[in-house]
N, CA, C and O of each residue as an XYZ file, in Angstrom:
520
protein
N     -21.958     17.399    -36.095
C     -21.504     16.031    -36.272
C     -22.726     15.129    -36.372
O     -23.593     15.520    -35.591
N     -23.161     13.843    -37.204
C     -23.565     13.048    -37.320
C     -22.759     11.537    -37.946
O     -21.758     11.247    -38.601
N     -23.816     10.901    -37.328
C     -22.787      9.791    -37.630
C     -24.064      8.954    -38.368
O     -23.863      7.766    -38.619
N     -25.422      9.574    -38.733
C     -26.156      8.492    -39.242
C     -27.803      8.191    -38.377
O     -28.963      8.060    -38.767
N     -27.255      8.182    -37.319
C     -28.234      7.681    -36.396
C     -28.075      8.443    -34.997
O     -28.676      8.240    -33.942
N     -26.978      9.480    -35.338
C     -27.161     10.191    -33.424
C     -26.183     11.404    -34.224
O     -25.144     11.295    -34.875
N     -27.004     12.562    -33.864
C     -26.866     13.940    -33.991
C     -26.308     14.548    -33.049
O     -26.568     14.332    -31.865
N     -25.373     15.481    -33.511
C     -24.757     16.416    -32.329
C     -24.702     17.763    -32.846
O     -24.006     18.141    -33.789
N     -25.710     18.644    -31.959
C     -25.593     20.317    -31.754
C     -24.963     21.018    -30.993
O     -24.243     20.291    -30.309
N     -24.814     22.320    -30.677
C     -23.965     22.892    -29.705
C     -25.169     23.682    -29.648
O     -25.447     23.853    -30.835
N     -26.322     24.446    -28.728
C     -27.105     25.266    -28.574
C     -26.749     25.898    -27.351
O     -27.145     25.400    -26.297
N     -25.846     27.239    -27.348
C     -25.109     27.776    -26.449
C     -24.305     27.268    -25.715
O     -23.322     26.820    -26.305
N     -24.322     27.102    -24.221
C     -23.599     25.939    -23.553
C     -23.841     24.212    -23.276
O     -23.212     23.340    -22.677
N     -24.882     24.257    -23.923
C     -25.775     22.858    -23.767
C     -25.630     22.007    -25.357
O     -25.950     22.376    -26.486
N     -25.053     20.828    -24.896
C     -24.613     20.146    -26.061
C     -26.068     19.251    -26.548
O     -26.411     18.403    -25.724
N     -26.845     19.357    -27.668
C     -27.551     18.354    -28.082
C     -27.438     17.288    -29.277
O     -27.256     17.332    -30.493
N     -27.626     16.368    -28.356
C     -27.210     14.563    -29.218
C     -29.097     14.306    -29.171
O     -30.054     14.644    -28.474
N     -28.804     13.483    -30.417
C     -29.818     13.420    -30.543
C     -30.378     12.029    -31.504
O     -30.250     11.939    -32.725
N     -31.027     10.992    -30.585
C     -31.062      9.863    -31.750
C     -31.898      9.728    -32.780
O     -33.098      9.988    -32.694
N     -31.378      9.351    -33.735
C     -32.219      9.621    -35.159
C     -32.067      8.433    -35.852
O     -31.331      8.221    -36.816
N     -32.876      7.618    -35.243
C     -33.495      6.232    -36.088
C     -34.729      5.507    -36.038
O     -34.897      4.295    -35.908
N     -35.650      6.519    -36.171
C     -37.039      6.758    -35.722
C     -37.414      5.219    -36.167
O     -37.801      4.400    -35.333
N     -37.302      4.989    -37.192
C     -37.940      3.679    -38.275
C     -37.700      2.177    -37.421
O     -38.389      1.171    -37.588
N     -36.734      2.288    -36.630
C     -36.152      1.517    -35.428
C     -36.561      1.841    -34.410
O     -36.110      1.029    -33.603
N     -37.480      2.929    -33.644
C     -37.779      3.234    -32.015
C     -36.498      3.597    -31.806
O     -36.208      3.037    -30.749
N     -35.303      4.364    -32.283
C     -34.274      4.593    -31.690
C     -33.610      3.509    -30.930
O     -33.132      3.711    -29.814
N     -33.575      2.301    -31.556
C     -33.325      0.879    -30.124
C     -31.748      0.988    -30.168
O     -31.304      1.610    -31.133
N     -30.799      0.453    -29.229
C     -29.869      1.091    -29.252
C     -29.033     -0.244    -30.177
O     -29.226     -1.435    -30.419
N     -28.102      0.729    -30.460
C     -27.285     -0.230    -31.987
C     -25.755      0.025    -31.703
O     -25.160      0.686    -30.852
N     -25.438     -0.607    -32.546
C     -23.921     -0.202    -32.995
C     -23.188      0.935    -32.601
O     -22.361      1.348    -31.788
N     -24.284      1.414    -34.110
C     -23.807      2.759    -34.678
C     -24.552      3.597    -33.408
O     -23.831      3.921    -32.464
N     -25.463      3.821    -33.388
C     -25.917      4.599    -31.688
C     -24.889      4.343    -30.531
O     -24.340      5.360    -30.108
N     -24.623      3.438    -30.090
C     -23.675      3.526    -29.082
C     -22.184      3.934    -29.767
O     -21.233      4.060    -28.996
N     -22.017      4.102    -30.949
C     -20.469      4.764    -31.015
C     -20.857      6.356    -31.225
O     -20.187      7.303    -30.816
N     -21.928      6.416    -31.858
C     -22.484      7.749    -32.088
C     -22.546      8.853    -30.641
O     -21.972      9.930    -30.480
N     -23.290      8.248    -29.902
C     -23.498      8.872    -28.556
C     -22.072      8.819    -27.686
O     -21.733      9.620    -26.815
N     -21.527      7.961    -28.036
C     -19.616      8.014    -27.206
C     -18.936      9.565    -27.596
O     -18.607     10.546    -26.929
N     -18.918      9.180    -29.181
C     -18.130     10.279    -29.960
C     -18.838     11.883    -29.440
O     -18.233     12.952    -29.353
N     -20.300     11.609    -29.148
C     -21.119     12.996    -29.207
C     -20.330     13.196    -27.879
O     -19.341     13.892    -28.108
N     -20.418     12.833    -26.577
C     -20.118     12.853    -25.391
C     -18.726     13.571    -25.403
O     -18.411     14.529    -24.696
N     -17.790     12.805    -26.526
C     -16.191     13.771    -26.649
C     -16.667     14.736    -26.896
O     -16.878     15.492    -25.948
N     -17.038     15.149    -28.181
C     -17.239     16.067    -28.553
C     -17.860     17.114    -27.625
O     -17.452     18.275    -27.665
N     -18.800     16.749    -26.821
C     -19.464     17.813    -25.790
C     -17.969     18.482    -25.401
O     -17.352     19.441    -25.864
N     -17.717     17.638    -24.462
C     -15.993     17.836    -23.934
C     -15.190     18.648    -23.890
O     -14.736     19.380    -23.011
N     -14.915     18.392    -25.548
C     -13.965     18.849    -26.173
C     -14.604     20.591    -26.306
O     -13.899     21.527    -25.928
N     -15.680     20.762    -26.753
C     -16.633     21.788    -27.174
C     -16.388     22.658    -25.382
O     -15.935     23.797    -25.486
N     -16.549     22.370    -24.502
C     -16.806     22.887    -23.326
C     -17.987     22.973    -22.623
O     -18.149     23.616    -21.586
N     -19.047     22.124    -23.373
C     -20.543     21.958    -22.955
C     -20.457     22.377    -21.624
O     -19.477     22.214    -20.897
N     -21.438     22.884    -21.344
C     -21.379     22.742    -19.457
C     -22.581     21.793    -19.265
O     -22.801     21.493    -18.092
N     -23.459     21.226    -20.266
C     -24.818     20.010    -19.946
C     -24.792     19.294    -21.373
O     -24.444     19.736    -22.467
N     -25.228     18.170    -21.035
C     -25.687     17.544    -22.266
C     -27.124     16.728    -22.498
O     -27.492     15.597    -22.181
N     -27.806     17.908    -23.247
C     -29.092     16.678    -23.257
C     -29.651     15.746    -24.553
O     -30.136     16.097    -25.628
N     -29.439     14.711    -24.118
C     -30.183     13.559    -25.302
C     -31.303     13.574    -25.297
O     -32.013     13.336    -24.320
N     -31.745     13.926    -26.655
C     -33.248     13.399    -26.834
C     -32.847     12.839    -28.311
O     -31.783     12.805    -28.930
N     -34.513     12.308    -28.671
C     -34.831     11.441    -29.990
C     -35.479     12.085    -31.032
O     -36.023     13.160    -30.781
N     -35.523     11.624    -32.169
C     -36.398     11.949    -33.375
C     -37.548     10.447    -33.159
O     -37.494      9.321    -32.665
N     -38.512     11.306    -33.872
C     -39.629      9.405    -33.817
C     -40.302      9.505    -32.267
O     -40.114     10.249    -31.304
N     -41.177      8.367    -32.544
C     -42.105      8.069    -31.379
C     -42.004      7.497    -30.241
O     -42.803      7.138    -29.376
N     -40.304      7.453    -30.448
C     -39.682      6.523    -28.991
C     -38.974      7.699    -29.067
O     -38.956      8.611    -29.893
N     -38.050      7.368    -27.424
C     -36.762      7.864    -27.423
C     -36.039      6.662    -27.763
O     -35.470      6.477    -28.838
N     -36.085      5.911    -26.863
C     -35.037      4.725    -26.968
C     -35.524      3.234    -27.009
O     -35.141      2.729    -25.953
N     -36.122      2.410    -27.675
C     -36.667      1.332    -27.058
C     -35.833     -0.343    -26.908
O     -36.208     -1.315    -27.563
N     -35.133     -0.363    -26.308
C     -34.850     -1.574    -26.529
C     -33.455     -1.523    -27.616
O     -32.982     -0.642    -28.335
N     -33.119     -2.831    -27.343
C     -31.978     -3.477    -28.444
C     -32.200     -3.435    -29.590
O     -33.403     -3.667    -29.711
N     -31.426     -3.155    -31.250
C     -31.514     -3.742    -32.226
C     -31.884     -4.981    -32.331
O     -30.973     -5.633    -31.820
N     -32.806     -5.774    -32.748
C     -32.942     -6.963    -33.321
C     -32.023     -7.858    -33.408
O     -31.695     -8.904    -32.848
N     -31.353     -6.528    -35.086
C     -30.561     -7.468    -36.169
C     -28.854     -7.159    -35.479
O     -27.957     -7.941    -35.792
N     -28.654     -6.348    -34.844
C     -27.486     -6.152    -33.739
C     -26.865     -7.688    -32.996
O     -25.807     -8.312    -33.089
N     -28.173     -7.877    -32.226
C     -28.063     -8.760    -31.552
C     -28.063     -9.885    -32.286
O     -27.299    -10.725    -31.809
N     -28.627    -10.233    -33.270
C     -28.398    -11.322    -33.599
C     -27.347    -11.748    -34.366
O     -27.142    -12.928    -34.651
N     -26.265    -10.245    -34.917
C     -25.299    -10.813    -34.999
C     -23.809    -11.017    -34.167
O     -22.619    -11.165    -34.445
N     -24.675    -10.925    -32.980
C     -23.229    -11.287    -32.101
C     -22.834     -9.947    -30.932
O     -22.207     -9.872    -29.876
N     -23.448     -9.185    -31.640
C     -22.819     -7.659    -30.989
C     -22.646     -8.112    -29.572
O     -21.531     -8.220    -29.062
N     -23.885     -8.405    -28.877
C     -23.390     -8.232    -26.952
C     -21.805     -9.334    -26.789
O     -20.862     -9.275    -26.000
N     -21.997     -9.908    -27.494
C     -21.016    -11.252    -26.531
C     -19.484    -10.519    -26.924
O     -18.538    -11.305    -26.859
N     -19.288     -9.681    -27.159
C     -17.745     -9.580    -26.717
C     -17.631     -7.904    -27.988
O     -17.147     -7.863    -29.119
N     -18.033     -7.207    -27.488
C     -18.273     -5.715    -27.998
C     -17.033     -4.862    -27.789
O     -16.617     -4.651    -26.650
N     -16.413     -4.349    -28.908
C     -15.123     -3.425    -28.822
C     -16.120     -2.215    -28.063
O     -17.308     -1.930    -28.218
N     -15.041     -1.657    -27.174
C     -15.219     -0.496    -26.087
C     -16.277      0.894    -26.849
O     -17.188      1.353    -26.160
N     -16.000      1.509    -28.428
C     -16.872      2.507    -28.462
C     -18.475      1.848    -28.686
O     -19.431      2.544    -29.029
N     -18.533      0.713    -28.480
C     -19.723     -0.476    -29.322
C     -20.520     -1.029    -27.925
O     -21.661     -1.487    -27.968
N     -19.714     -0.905    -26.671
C     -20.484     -1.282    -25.786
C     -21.274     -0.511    -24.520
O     -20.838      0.066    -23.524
N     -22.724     -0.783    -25.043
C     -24.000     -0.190    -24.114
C     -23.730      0.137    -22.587
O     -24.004      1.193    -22.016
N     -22.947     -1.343    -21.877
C     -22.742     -1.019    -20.782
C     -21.630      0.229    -20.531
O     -21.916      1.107    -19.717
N     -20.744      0.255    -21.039
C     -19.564      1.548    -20.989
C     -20.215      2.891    -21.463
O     -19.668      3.917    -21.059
N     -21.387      3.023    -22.322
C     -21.801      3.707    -22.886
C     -22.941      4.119    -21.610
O     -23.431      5.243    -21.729
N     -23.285      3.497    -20.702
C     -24.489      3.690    -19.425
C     -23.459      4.306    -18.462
O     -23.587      5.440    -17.999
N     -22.638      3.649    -18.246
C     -21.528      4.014    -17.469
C     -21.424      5.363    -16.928
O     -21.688      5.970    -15.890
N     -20.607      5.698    -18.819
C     -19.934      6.848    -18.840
C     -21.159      8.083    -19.094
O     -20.883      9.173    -19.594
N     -22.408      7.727    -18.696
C     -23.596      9.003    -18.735
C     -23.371      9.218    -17.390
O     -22.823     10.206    -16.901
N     -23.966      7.925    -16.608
C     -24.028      8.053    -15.035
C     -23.140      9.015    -14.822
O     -23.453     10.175    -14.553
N     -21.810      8.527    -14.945
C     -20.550      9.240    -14.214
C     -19.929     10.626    -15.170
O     -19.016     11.378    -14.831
N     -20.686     10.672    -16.362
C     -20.358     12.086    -16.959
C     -19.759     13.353    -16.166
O     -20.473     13.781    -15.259
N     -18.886     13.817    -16.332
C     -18.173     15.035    -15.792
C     -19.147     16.229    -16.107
O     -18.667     17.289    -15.705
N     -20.474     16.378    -16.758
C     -21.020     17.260    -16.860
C     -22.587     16.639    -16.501
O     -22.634     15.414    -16.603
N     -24.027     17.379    -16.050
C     -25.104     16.982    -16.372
C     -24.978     16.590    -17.481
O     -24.255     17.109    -18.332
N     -25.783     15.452    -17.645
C     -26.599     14.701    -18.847
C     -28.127     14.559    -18.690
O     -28.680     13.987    -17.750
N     -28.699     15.117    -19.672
C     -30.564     15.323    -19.039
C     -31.109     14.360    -20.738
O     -30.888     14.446    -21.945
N     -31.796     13.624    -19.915
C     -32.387     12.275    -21.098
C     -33.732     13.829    -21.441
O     -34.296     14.351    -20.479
N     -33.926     14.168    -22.478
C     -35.067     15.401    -22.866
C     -36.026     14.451    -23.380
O     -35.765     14.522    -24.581
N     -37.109     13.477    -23.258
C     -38.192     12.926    -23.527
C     -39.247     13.027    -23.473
O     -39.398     13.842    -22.562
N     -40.303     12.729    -23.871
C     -41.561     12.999    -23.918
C     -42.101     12.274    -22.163
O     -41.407     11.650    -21.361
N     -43.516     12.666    -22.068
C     -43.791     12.211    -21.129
C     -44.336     10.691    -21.309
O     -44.862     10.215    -22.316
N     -44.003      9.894    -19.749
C     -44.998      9.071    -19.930
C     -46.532      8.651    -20.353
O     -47.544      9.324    -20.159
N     -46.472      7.817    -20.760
C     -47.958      7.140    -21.513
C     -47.830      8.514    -22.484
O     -48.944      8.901    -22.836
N     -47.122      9.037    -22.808
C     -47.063      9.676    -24.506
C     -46.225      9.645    -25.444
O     -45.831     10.404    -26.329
N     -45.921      8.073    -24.892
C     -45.329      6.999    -26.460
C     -43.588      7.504    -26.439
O     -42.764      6.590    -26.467
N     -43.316      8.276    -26.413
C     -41.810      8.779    -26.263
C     -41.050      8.330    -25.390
O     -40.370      7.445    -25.908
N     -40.790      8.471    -24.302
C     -40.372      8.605    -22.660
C     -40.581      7.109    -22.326
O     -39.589      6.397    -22.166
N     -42.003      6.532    -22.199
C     -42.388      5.323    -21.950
C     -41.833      4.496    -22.427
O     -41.876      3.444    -21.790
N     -41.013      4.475    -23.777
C     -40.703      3.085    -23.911
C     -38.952      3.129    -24.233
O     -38.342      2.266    -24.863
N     -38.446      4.189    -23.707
C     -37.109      4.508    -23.533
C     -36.468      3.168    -22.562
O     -36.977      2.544    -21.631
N     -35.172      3.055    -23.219
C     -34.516      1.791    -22.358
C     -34.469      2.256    -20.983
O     -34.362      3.435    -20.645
N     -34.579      0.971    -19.999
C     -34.596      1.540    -18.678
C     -33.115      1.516    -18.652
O     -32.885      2.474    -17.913
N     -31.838      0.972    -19.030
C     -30.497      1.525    -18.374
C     -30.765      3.066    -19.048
O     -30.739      3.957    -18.199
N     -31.039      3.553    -20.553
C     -30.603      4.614    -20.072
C     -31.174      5.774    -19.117
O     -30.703      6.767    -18.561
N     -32.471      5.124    -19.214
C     -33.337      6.257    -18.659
C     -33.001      6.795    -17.375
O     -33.078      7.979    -17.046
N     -32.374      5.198    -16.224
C     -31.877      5.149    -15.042
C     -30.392      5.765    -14.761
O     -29.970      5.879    -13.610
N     -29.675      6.133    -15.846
C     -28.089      6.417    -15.528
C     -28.299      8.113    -15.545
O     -27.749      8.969    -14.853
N     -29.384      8.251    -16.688
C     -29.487      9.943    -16.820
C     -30.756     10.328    -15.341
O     -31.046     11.496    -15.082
N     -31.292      9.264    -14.627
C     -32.025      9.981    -13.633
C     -31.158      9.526    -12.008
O     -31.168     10.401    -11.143
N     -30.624      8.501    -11.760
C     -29.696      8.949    -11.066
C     -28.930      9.789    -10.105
O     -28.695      9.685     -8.901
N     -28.612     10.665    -11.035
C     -28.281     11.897    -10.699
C     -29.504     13.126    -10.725
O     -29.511     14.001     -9.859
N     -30.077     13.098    -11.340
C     -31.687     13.687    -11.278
C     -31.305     14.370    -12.303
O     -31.062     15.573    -12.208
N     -31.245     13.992    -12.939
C     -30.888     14.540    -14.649
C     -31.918     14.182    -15.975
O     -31.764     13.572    -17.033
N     -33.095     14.930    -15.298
C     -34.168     14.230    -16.632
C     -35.051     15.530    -16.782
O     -35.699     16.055    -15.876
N     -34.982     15.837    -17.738
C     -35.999     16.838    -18.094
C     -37.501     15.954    -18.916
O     -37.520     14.804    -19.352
N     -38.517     16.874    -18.904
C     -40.120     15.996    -19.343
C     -40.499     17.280    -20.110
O     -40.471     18.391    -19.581
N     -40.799     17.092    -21.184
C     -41.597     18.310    -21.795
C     -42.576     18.573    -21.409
O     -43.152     17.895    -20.558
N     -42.993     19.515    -21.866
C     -44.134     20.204    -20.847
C     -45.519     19.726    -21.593
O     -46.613     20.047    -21.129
């Protein structure tokens, strides 16, 4: 499954989503937050027993869309569209969720949004490449 900007694999029991809007820092959008909802069913549905997000590009995650925000998106966001439900439902995921990022100060990891970075560590759900 893709939706554009967030990839979904099945690699044995471990579901990988994966954001792919490098040209953007992966900042989170629209289409990323419905992308990563749908991936999350899909884990689900699939029987994942983990799910780990990582990125394409030199971020994982940095920040808001720009052009998102400026047209309105936060102030009143239908449910697959909103970040906070979308932080939420990692935290409280029925399965691990492991944010897979680069390490700090190596441009990846570092400039990942802190909600998500904080909902997938939490629970101690963060893997660091080696």
């Amino acid at each position: 499954m893709t939706t554009g900007t967030v990839m979904y694999e099945r690699l044995g029991d471990i579901a990988l989503v994966t954001l792919n809007d490098p040209s953007r820092r992966n900042a989170l959008s629209r289409e990323i937050v419905r992308g990563v909802s749908a991936a999350l069913d899909r884990a689900l549905e699939d029987g994942a027993r983990a799910v780990a997000i990582a990125a394409n590009g030199p971020a994982f995650c940095a920040g808001a869309n720009i052009d998102d925000l400026r047209s309105g998106w936060m102030e009143s966001p239908p449910p697959d569209e909103d970040p906070a439900l979308m932080f939420k439902r990692i935290a409280e995921f029925e399965r691990p969720v492991i944010a897979a990022g680069s390490r700090p100060g190596n441009r990846g990891w570092h400039g990942t949004h802190p909600r998500l970075r904080s909902g997938c560590r939490k629970h101690h759900r963060m893997a660091v490449d080696a």
